[in-house]
C-alpha positions, -999 to +999 in steps of 0.1 A: +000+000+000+012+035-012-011+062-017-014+096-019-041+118-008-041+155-014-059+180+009-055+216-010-072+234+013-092+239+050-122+250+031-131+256-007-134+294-014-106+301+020-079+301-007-046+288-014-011+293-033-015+281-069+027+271-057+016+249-032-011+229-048+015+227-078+039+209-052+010+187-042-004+177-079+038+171-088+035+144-064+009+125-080-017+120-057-042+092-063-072+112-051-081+154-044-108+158-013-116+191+001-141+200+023-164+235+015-191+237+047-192+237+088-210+245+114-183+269+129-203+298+118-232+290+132-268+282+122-276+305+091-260+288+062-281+261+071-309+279+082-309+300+049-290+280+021-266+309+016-235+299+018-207+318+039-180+324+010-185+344-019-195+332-055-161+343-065-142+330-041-152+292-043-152+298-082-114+306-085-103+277-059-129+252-079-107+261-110-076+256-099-092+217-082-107+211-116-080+219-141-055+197-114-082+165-115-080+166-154-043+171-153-042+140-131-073+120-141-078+111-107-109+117-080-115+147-071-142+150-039-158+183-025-180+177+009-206+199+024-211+220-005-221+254+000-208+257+032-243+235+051-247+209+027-283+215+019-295+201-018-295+240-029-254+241-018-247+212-035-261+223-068-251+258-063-213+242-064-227+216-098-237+249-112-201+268-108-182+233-117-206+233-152-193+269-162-157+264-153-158+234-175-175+252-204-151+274-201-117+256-200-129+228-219-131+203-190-149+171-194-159+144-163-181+123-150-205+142-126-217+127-090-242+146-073-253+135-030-278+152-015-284+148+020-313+171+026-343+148+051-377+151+043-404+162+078-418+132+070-385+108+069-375+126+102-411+117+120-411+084+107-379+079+128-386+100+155-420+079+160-399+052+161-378+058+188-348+058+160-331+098+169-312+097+195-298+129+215-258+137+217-248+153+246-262+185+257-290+186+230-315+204+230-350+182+238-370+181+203-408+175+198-424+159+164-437+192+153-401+205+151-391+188+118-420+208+099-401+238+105-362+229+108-344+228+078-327+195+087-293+175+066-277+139+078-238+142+079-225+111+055-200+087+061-175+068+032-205+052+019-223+067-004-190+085-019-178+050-021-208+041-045-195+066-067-162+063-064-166+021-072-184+033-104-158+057-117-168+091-111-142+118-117-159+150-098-185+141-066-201+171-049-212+160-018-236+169+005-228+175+042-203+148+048-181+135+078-150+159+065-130+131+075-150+110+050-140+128+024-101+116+024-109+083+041-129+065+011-108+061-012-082+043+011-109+027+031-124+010-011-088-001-011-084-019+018-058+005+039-055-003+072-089+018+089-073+032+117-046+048+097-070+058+072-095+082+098-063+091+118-046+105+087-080+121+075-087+137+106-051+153+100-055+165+066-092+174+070-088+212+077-054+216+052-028+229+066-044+240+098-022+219+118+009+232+103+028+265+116+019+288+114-018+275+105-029+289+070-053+280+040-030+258+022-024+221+014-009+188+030-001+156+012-006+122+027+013+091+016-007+061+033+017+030+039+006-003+057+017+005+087+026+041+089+013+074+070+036+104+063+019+138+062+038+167+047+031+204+041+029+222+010+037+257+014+066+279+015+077+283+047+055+260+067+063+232+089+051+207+106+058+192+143+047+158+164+028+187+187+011+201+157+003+172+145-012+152+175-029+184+181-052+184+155-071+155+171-083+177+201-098+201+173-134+201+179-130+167+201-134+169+234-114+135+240-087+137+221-081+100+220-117+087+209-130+102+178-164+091+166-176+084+132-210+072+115-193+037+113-171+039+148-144+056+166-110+063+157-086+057+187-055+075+188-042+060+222-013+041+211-003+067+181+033+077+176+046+110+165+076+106+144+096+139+128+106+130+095+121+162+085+110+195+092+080+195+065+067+157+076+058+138+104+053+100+103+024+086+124+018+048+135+000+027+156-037+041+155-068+018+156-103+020+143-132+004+165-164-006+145-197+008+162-223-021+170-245+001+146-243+026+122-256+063+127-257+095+112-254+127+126-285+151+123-285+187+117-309+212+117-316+249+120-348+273+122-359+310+115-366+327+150-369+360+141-354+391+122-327+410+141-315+452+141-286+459+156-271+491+174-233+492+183-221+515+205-193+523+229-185+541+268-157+557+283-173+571+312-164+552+348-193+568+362-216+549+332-201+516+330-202+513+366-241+523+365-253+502+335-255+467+350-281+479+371-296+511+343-305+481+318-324+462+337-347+492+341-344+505+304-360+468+295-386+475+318-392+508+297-392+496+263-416+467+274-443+499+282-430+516+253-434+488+227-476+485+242-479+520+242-464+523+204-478+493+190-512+496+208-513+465+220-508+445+187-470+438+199-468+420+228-434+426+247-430+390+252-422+386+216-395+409+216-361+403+226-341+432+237-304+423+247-275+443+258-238+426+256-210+449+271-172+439+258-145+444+283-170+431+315-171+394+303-192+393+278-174+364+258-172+342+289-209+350+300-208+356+336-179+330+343-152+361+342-128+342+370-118+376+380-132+407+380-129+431+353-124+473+358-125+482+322-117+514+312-138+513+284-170+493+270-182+479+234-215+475+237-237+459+211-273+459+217-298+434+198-336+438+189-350+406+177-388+406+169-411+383+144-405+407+111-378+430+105-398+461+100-411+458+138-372+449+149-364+482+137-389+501+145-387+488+181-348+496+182-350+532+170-364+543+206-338+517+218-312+536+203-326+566+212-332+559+250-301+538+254-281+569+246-292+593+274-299+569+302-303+592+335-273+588+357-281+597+396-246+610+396-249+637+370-277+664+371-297+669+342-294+651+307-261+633+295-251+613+267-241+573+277-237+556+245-219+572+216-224+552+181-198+553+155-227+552+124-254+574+119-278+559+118-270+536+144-300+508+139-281+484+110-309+458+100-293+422+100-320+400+087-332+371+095-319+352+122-315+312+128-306+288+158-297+251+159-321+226+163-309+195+168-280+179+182-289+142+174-280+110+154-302+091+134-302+052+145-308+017+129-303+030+094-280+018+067-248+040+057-264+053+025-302+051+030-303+087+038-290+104+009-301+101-026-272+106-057-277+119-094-253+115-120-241+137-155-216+138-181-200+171-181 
């Protein structure tokens, strides 16, 4: 066993040096996977189907993946298109890979996986006792599925179908982003727990190299060892950097789950090969006693305004922990009296976050905090966007002159930097489930088309 697997970047559209993937298609790789989606960013990609990078962006990095796959003939896999995976992502990426080949004169084979699950799908399992909570999710009723936009995260399988049936080009939907550079080893028969351990490496580039940036590793799989090298100039690798990348959103860095099992890095070794490699042994892969996949899903909750402001007045930040509590209180009358009753204040959400007193650690600050001065960013979130903003111009308004006992008369607490301060954000999402879907076979969830391009 000798192959190559070549990761050209963290995420399609983050960008790379056309040097560094030239370095990386030199060696020959038997297979291109790159991952294009998270959850990092939160609900709304999900939640809305637009994806976080621009147009451009994944265009010019899709280029330079496509022109290397033909200059190669090999594989070339993309997971989680348009940054969620929804069915819309996945043909938003079909529809830029189409152009670029009309353009350049690119011809492939064309595998499309969508991973998008029907309400119906969902309550069929749910009824069945077949979705079972992660850790700290949040409890979930039937109804939810009828308005969560809702994708299962693949394993190897189903880009394995593809794969087995020669397909140059598969655009996947969301995907296990260590799935991506695990199937084509795993169809060969490489040893499993060298296969996830050395996709779990390679999955976000060249994250794990130093310094981290956008750019490529290459993998050369071996029976009993793989070698992972970086691509770019001036980049190196280390055994910390390395065996680091497994506590990257893992809370045990040992024990790794995937639809099919868990990955145990225990007994792994750390080897410096030269400064651009490292040489890893001795990991194992532990089968699950059944298969899952992971469940995600995301909601509308509202429409959002926003108002960002600032203090540097010891006399106000020292007074506004216990002034906003009593502005709420005011805008709760305010928002009857405006609205005559056709608003109720407990569909409004009103929320005041002040950087530099904790804000980021929410209330678990382990020791106190005497800023000098405050960010403060102030949220409106109500059931349309013309009542959000509406609601948070007398926000604005009030939450710049709140009355301080300390000075007579009227005084200015809040200064904003735009005018006008209220910036409408739009709509605004949160997750929905946290959950795996149970007794189902590895590809029974998502559905594939295929095209000659």
């Amino acid at each position: 066993m000798d192959m190559r697997i070549l990761a050209p970047t963290g995420a399609l559209g983050a960008g790379f040096d056309t040097a560094a993937l030239d370095r990386g298609v030199a060696a020959g790789p038997h297979v291109i996977a790159c991952d294009a989606g998270s959850t990092d960013s939160g609900p709304a990609a999900l939640g809305s189907g637009t994806p976080k990078l621009s147009a451009q962006a994944v265009t010019r990095d899709l280029r330079l993946l496509l022109k290397a796959r033909d200059t190669l003939q090999v594989p070339l896999i993309i997971g989680s298109c348009g940054t969620s995976g929804r069915d819309d992502g996945v043909d938003w990426v079909a529809g830029l890979a189409r152009t670029i080949a009309a353009e350049n004169n690119l011809h492939f084979k064309l595998g499309l996986i969508y991973s998008d699950q029907p309400a119906e799908r969902l309550q069929h399992l749910y009824d069945e006792g077949r979705i079972r909570p992660l850790a700290n999710a949040p409890v979930i009723e039937r109804k939810l599925f009828e308005r969560s936009h809702t994708v299962a995260m693949m394993g190897v399988e189903p880009l394995q179908e593809l794969l087995r049936d020669g397909y140059d080009v598969i655009l996947a939907g969301r995907a296990s982003d260590t799935a991506l550079f695990a199937a084509l080893p795993h169809l060969n028969g490489a040893d499993p727990g060298l296969t996830w351990h050395m996709a779990k490496t390679i999955e976000c580039g060249a994250a794990c190299a130093i310094p981290p940036d956008a750019n490529g590793l290459l993998v050369t799989l071996r029976d009993d060892h793989f070698d992972v090298t970086t691509l770019a100039d001036g980049s190196r690798l280390t055994r910390r950097s390395v065996a680091a990348h497994t506590l990257y959103e893992n809370a045990d860095p040992f024990h790794i789950a995937e639809p099919s099992g868990t990955l145990d890095t225990t007994h792994a070794t750390y080897e410096a090969v030269d400064e651009r490699t490292v040489r890893v042994r001795g990991s194992r892969y532990i089968e699950a006693d059944g298969y899952t996949n992971k469940l995600e899903g995301a909601e509308l909750v509202g429409y959002q305004t926003v108002i960002v402001g600032g203090v540097r007045d010891k006399v106000v930040i020292e007074r506004l922990p216990e002034l906003l509590p009593m502005a709420k209180k005011y805008f709760d009358a305010k928002i009857l009296d405006v609205f005559d009753g056709r608003v109720g204040p407990d569909t409004i959400d009103i929320n005041y976050r002040l950087y530099g007193t904790g804000t980021v650690l929410a209330g678990t600050e382990p020791t106190p905090l005497q800023p000098q001065e405050l960010g403060v960013l102030i949220t409106v979130t109500a059931p349309d966007q013309g009542t959000a903003h509406a609601i948070s111009t007398f926000v604005a308004h009030a939450s710049s002159h709140l009355p301080i006992p300390e000075y007579d008369g009227l005084v200015s607490t809040l200064a904003y930097p735009y005018s006008p301060p209220e910036m409408d954000r739009g709509p605004l999402y949160r997750f929905t489930l946290n959950h795996v879907a149970t007794g189902v076979t590895p590809t029974e969830l998502f559905r594939t088309t295929t095209e000659e391009v």
